[in-house]
Steps between C-alpha positions, in 0.01 A plus 500: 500500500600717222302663300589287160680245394663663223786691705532801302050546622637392826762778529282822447392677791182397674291814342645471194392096427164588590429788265675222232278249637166506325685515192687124535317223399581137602556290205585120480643332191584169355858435461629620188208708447565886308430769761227669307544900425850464625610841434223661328245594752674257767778438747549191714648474838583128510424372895553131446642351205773606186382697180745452234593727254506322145643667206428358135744355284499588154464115415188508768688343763494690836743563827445610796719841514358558917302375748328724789353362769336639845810750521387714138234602282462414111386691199593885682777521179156490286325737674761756474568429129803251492595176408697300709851500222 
C-alpha cells in the first residue's frame, strides 16, 4: 500500500513522508464545497476526488480555468505569492 493517495505524497521517499506526516490532515468535503484557506495558510493534496479551479467573471459568472485531482496540489501559486494568470 502506498503511503497516500495523492501520488505526488505517494512519491517521496519513505523518510521523507513521515517527517511530512504529522503535518497532513485528512479532510472530507461536500461536492462543490470551497477548500477553506486554500492558499493562505493551506495546501491540499487531493487523494480522491477533482478540485476545480474557478476564476470570476467580471459579470459574476465563473469557469473552471483547471482541475487537479490525486496527481497535484492546489493553492502552492498562493503561497508563493502568485495568481494563477
Amino acid at each position: 500500500m502506498s503511503q497516500s493517495a495523492n501520488k505526488l505524497l505517494a512519491a517521496l521517499p519513505p523518510r521523507e513522508y513521515q517527517r511530512l506526516r504529522p503535518l497532513l490532515r485528512t479532510l472530507h468535503l461536500p461536492a462543490e464545497s470551497a477548500l477553506p484557506h486554500c492558499g493562505q495558510t493551506r495546501v491540499y493534496f487531493p487523494g480522491t476526488g477533482l478540485c476545480s479551479i474557478i476564476n470570476k467573471m467580471a459579470d459574476g459568472s465563473g469557469i473552471e480555468v483547471a482541475c487537479i485531482g490525486s496527481e497535484g496540489v492546489v493553492g502552492l501559486h498562493w503561497l508563493a505569492g502568485e495568481a494563477p494568470s
